[in-house]
C-alpha positions in Angstrom: 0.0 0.0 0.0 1.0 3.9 -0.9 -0.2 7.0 0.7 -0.1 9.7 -1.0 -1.7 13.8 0.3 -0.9 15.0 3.8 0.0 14.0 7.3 -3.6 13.2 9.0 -3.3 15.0 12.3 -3.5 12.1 14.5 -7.1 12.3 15.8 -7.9 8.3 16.8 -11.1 6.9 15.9 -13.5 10.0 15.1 -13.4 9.4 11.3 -15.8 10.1 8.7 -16.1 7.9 5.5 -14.8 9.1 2.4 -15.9 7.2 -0.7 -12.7 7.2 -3.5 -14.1 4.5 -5.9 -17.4 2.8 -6.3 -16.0 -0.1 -4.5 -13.4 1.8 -1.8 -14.5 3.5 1.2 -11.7 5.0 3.2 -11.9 6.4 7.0 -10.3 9.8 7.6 -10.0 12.0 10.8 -12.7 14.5 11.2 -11.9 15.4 15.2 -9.4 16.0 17.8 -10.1 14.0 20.8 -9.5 15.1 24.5 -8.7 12.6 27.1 -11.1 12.8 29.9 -8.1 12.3 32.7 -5.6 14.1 31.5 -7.0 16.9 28.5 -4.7 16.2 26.3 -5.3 14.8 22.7 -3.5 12.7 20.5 -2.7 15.2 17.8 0.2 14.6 15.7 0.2 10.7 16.1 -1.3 10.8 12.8 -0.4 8.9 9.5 2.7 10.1 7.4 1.8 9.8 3.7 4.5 7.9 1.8 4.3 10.5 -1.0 3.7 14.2 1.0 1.6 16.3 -1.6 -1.6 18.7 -1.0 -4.6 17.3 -0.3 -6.2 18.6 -3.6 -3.2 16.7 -5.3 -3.2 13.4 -4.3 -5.4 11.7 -6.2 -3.3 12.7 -9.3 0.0 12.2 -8.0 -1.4 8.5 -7.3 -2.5 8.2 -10.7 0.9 9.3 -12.4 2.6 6.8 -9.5 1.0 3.9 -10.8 1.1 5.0 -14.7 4.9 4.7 -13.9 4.6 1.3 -11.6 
């Protein structure tokens, strides 16, 4: 698996579905959560995208990466 777009910021499980194909559904962050005990959150233990690019240009940088695999 490649990820391509920007570091997700780490938010645990609030995560909204994103439909990418007819037949993928993929779970991203949507929220920040803060612990109850302590009132911290776990920002920035997010995913780091194996190809960094803007959001807006991932889906084409992903294209041109598997045109050239």
């Amino acid at each position: 698996m490649r990820i391509f777009g920007e570091p997700t910021p780490g938010a645990a499980d609030h995560v909204g579905p994103i439909r990418v194909t007819p037949t993928v559904v993929v779970l991203m962050p949507e929220a920040t959560p803060a612990d109850a005990v302590s009132g911290g959150n776990w920002k920035g233990i997010g995913v780091t995208p194996d190809q960094a690019c803007l959001e807006d240009d991932a889906e084409s940088a992903a294209r041109v990466w598997l045109d050239g695999s």
